[in-house]
N, C-alpha and C positions, 0 to 999 in steps of 0.2 A: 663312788657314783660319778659317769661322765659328764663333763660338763658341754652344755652346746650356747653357745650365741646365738639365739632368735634375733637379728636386725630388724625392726620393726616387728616386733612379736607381740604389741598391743591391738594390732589389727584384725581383722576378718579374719583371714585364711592361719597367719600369724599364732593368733590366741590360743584357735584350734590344735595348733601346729604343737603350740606348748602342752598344752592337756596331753597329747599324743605322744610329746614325748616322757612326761611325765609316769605317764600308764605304763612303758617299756623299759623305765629305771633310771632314764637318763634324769640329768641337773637343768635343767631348763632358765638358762640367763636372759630377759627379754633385757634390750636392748631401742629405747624407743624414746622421741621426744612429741609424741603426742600431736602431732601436726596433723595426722590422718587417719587415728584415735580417738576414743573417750575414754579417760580412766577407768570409767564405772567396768571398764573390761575386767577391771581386776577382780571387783567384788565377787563376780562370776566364777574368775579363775579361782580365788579362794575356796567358795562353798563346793566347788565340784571337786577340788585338788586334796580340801581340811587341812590346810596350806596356805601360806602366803609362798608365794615366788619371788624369787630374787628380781631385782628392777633395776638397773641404769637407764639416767635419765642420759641421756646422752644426742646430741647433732649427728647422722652418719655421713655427712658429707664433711665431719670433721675425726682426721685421721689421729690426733693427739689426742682425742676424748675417747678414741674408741681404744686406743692403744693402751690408756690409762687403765680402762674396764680390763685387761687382759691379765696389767700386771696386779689389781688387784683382786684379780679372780686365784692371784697363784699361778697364771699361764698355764694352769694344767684345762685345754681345754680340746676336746675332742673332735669338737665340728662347726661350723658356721653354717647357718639358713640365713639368706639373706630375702626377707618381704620390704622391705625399704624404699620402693618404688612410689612414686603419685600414679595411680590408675584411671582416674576419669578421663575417657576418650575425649568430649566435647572442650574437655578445660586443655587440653593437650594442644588443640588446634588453635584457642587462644592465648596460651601462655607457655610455647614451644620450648623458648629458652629454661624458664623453672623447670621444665619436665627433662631434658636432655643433662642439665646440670644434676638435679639433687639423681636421677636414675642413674645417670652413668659413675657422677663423684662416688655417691656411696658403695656402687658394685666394685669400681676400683680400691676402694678403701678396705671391705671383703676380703678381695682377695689379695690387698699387699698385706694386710693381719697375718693372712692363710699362708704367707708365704715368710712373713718376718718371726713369725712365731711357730713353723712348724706345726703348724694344725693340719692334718690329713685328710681331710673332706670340707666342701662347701656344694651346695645347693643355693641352686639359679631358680628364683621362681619366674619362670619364662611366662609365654601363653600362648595360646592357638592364635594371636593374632600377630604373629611372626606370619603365619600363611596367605594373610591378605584376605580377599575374595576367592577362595578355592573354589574348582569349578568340578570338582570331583570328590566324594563321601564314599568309605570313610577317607579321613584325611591320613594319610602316613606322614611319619616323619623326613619320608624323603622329599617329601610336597615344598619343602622349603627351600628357596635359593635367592642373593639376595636382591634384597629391591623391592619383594611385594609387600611388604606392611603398607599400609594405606594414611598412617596418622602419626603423630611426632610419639605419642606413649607404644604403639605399637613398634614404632623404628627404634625405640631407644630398648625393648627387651631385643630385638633383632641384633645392635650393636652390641648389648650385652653379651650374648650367645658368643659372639665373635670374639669379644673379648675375653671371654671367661677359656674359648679355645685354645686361643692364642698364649694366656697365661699357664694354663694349665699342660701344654705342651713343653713350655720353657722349663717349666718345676716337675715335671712327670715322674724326679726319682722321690719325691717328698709327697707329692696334691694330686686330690682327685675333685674335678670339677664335675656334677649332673646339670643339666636343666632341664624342669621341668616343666613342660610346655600344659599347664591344664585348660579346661575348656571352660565349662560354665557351673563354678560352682554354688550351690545353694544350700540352704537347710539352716541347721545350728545344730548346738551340742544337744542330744534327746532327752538330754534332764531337764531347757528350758530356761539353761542358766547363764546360756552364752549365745549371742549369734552376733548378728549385724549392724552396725549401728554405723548406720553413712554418716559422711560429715560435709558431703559435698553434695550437691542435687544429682539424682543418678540417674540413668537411663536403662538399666537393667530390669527385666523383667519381674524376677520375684521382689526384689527390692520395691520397687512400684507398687504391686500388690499388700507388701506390710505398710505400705506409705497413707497404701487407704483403709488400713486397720487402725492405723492411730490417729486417720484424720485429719491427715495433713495433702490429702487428693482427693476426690472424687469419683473417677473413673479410670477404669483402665484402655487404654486402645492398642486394637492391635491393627498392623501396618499391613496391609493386603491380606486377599485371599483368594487371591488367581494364580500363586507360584505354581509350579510342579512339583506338586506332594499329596499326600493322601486326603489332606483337608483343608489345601488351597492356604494354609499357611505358612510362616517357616519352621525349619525344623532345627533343632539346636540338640548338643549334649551337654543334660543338663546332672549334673555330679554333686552327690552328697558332699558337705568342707569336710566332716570329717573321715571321709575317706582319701578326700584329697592331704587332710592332712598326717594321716598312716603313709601316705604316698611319700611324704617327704622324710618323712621315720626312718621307714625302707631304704628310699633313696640315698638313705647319709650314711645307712650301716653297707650299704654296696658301695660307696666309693670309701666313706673312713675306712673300712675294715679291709679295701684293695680287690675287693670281687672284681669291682670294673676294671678291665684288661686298661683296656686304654686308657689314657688321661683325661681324655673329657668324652663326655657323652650326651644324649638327649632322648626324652622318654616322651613321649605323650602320656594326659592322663586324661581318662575318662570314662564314660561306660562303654565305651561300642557301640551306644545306640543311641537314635535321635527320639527326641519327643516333641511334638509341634507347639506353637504358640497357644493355638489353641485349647488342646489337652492340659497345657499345666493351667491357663485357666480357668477347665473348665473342674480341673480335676482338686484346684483349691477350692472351689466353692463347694462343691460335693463332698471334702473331707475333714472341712472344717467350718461346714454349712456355716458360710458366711458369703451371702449374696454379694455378685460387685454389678454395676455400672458397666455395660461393656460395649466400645462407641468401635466398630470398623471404620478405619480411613484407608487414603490412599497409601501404597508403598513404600516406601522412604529410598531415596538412594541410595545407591551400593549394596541392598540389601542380599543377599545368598539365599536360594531356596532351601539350600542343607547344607549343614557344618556337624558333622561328630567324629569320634576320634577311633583312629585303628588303633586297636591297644594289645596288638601281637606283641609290643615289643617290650608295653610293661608287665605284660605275663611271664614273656618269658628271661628278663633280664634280672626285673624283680620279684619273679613271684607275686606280684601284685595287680588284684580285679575290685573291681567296685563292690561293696559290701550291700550297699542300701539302697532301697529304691528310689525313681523319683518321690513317690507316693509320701512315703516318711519324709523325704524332706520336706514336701509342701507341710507337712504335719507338724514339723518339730519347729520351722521357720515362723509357723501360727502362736505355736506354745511358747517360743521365746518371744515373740512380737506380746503378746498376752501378757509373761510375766513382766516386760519390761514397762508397759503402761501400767502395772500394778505397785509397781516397786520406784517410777519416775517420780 
């Protein structure tokens, strides 16, 4: 069975990412020191897996801890995903340096592993906000050039990319580097047993919404509704995680297994299509008839009337389309939010 490195594999997207690849046969090593985690990830991981999974505790901005997990995995290891990042936008603009340090330390630390050990794939978990403010939907991958990220967590996946290029060009006859750029992902695993558990105050839409499930918000606001769009809100691509995280599955067996020609490469992921602010609130409370508080204010700055992704190229690179609708995510997001007050 192959073995892969989850860096931060206790997180969101991460956990997912382990379930996924568990289901495909691979060995799933998370790789994680719980900073932007809650353990209880695992209890999850267990009952959905009938499994426990392997866990190093480990620093990734520390390259002897992680080198250590290598040798005593046996070095027989097949791939690196790297989640290891801090991602709250707001905490970015006030704690630049934390963000620039642990994001970039540990993607370099990835991939000097990937490169001192002879591991043949790593995966970049990028994000659409490489593109800044686009001012055109859907977004291509060619939308990017550098300079427009807007916020220090946004600049530091932008530097990543460039990094992971750069590395990946030098080692082209051994590494293949992806990154995968996703948009707005949501949901949880549909058994209920796994989803989201922030650890920092979030500002993300459905997150908000489970915030007022457990009763820790009141209301939800949405930010205008004079853009140009269908219903004067914004519109976003809003992606099941576990599709996102098949995405990265995919993504490791195209460059481990050398599909991807070149050395490094970059995927958008998403559905193709946008769904408004509105609609995903309006479409939680309708699908999991639980009324919210719903306060319209003013706009917020920088805001974009429409952000989703042109996903030509993970169709046709990997094979890979979104499985689920939004609908089920709002669905499955409720049922994990539900069993997780039942089980606190």
């Amino acid at each position: 069975m192959k073995k892969v490195l989850v860096v931060g594999g206790a997180g969101y997207i991460g956990s997912h990412t382990v379930v996924a690849l568990a289901n495909r046969g691979y060995e799933p090593v998370i790789v994680d020191n719980f900073y932007n985690a809650d353990p209880k990830v695992l209890a999850g991981l267990t009952d959905i897996l009938g499994k426990k999974v392997s866990l190093r505790f480990a620093d990734a901005k520390n390259y002897q801890e992680l080198a250590q997990i290598v040798h005593q995995e046996g070095g027989d290891i097949h791939g690196i995903i790297h989640f290891a990042a801090y991602k709250y936008v707001n905490e970015s603009l006030s704690k630049p340096l934390d963000y620039y340090r642990n994001n970039l330390d540990s993607l370099l630390n990835a991939l000097q592993l990937a490169v001192d050990f002879h591991i043949p794939g790593l995966i970049f978990s990028s994000s659409c906000t490489v593109y800044g403010a686009p001012t055109e939907a859907p977004v291509k991958e060619s939308a990017l050039s550098l300079g427009l990220a807007t916020n220090p967590y946004g600049k530091s996946k932008e530097m990543g990319e460039r990094i992971c290029e750069d590395v990946a060009k030098r080692y082209e006859d051994q590494l293949r580097v992806l990154s995968l750029r996703y948009f707005n992902p949501i949901g949880a695993h549909p058994s209920g047993l796994l989803g989201e558990l922030p650890t920092r105050e979030t500002q993300n839409l459905v997150p908000i919404l489970l915030e007022i499930v457990r009763g820790e918000r009141k209301s939800i606001k949405i930010f205008g509704e004079d853009f140009d769009t269908p219903d004067g809100t914004c519109v976003r691509d809003f992606v099941h995680v576990m599709d996102v995280a098949e995405a990265h599955v995919t993504g490791l067996e195209y460059a481990a297994q050398r599909r991807q020609s070149s050395a490094y490469d970059f995927i958008n992921i998403g559905t193709g299509t946008g769904t408004s602010v509105r609609q995903v609130v309006e479409g939680f409370q309708r699908l999991n008839d639980f009324p919210l508080e719903v306060e319209v204010t003013e706009r917020r700055a920088g805001d974009v009337p429409a952000v989703y992704a042109d996903t030509t190229k993970a169709k046709s690179r990997l094979g890979w389309k979104a499985q689920y609708t939004v609908d089920e995510a709002l669905v499955h997001a409720y049922q994990w939010t539900r069993h997780y007050l039942g089980t606190s």
